[in-house]
N, C-alpha and C positions, 0 to 999 in steps of 0.2 A: 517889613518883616511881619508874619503872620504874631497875633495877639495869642495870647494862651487863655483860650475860654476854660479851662480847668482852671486855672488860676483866679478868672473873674467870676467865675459859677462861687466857688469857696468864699469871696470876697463878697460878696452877696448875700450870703446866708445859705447858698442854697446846698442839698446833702447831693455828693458825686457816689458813683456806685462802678467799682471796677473789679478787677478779678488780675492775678498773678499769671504769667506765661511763662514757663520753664518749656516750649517746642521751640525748637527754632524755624519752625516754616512758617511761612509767613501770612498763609493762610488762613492759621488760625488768627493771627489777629485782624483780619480782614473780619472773619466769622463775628469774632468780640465785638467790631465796633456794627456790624448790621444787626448783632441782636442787639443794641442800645448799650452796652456800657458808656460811661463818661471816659473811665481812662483803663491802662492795662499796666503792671509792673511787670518790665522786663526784668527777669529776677536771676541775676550775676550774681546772686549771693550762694543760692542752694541749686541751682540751677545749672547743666553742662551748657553754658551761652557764654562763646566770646563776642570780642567786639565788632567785630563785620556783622557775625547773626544780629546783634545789636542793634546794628546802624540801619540794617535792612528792614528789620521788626518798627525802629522808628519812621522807614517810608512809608510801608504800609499801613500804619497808623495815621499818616497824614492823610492816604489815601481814603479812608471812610470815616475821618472825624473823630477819631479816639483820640485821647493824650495818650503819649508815651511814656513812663515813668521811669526809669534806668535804677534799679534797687546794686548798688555796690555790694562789694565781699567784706570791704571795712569802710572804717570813717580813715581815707587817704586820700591827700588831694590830687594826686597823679588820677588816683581811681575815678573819684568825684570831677575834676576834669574830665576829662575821656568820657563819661558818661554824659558830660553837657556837649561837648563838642561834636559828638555824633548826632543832633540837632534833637533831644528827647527835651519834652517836655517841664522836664524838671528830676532831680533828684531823691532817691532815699537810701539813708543811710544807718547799720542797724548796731545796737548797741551804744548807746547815748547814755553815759550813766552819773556825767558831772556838767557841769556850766563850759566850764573850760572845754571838752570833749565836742559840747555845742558852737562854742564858738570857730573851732575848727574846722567844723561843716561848715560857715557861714565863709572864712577864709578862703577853702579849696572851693565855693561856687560861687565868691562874687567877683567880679574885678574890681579894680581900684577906683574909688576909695574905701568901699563898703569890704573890701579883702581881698585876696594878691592871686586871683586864679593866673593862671599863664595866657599869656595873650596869642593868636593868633588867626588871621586873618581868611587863611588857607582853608577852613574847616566846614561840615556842613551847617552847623549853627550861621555862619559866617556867610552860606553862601557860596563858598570858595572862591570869595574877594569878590561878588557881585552885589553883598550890601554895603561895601565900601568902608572906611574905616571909624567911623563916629557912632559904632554901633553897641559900644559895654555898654553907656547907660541903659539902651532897651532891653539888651539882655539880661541886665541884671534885675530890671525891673519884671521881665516877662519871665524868668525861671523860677519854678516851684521846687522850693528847698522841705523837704520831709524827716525829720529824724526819727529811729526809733527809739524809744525807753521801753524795755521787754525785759526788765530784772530787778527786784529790790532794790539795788543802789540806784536806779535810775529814778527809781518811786519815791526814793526817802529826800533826792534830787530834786524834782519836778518843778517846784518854784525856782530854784535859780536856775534849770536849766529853761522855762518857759517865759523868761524875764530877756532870753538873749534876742537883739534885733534880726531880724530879717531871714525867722525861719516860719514856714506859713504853716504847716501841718507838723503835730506832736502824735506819732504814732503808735498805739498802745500793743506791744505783740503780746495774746493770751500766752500761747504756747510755751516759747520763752520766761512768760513770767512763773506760768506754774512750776516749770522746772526748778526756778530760785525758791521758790517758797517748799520744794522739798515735792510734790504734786505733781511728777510731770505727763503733761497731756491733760489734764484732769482742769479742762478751760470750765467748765461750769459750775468749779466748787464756788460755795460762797467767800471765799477768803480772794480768790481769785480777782471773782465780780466784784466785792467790797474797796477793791484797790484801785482797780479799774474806775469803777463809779467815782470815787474820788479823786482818782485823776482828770478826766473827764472836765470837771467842775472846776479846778484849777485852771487846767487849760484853755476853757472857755472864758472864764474871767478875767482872762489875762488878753483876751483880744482876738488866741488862736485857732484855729481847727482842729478839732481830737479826729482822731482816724485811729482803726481798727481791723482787723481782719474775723470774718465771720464763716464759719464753717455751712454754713446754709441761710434760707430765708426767713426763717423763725427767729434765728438768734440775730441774724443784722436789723430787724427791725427793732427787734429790744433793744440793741444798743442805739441805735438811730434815735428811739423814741428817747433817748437818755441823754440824747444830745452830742452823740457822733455824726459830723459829717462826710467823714471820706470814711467809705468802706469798700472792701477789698475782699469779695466773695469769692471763696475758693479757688482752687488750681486748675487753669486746665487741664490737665493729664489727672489730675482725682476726677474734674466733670465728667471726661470722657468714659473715664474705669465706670463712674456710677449710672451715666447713660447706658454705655455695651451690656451691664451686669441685668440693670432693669431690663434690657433689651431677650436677653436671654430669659433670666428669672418670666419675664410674662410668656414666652413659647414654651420653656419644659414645665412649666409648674402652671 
């Protein structure tokens, strides 16, 4: 079974760089992984993508070398299943905002004994019974489990939910957080960054990966230089809008 060099890239030190996919053609993640991304979030949360767009988006992912990411609607292990067994590289899941909440991620995506996914053999994770049946340990081993925390309680949290085993990336959503602080949209207030930052440093202390999502290239490398590894630069369908608009903007003007 193929290794998840997303998974060993993180484990290494090193910082991954990806972007969100809300199209369901496949194309475009083909595009994502020849411009170099590390990995791409197939994003089932805000995104019109069910689970065949899903499971396609993860072939063509394997096809140029991307991770595949599967971003769920909740923290549900029917959900978080389904999103490992369509063979993606790992999971994220949004709204994390106690230890318990995390541990339930760690449940719906590990098998037993590490936690009670549903077993089956039939799947493309699996192979469709062509990696035979002695395969949860590697799976559990090779799956990237992501939570989010993206709201005050999940910040006032952050130590016991980054103390739970066998979740590899603590994922900080600005957008969401500004919302709870009353700010919403307003990701570059200082109250925002000051939360964040101290998350960050938590996180890292504790053994984990901080990840984040960055609205452009300025702001991922600030976070980056701050000690974010997984970042997650913008939407394709926003790149696209801001490519066409420039495209225009330079002929009429």
């Amino acid at each position: 079974m193929r290794e998840n060099q997303l998974k060993r890239k993180l484990k290494q030190g090193e910082t991954v760089l990806g972007t969100f996919i809300n199209c369901p053609y496949p194309a475009f993640m083909e595009i994502c992984g020849y411009a170099g991304f590390d990995f791409a979030v197939i994003d089932m949360e805000h995104g019109a993508l069910h689970t065949l767009v899903a499971e396609d988006l993860c072939r063509a992912a394997d096809c140029v070398g991307i991770a595949p990411v599967v971003r769920v609607r909740k923290n549900d292990a029917p959900q978080i299943q389904r999103a490992l067994d369509i063979g993606s590289a790992g999971v994220q899941v949004p709204q994390i905002e106690t230890k318990e909440d995390a541990q339930a991620v760690v449940r719906g995506a590990k098998y037993s004994p590490l936690g009670d996914r549903g077993l089956s053999f039939n799947t493309r994770a699996g192979l469709y019974t062509a990696a035979g049946t002695q395969i949860t340990d590697k799976l559990n081993e090779e799956s990237l489990v992501v939570v989010h925390v993206e709201g005050r309680r999940g910040v006032e949290n952050i130590e016991d939910i980054v103390s739970v085993p066998h979740i590899d990336v603590i994922f900080l959503g600005p957008y969401d957080l500004s919302q709870s602080l009353g700010i919403p949209g307003q990701v570059r207030d200082p109250r925002v960054i000051e939360l964040m930052q101290k998350c960050v440093t938590i996180i890292r202390n504790a053994g984990k990966a901080a990840g984040t999502f960055a609205d452009n290239p300025e702001v991922a490398k600030q976070w980056i230089a701050s000690g974010v590894q997984y970042v997650a630069l913008g939407v394709d369908v926003a790149i696209f809008l801001r490519s066409c608009q420039a495209l225009v903007e330079a002929v009429r003007n």
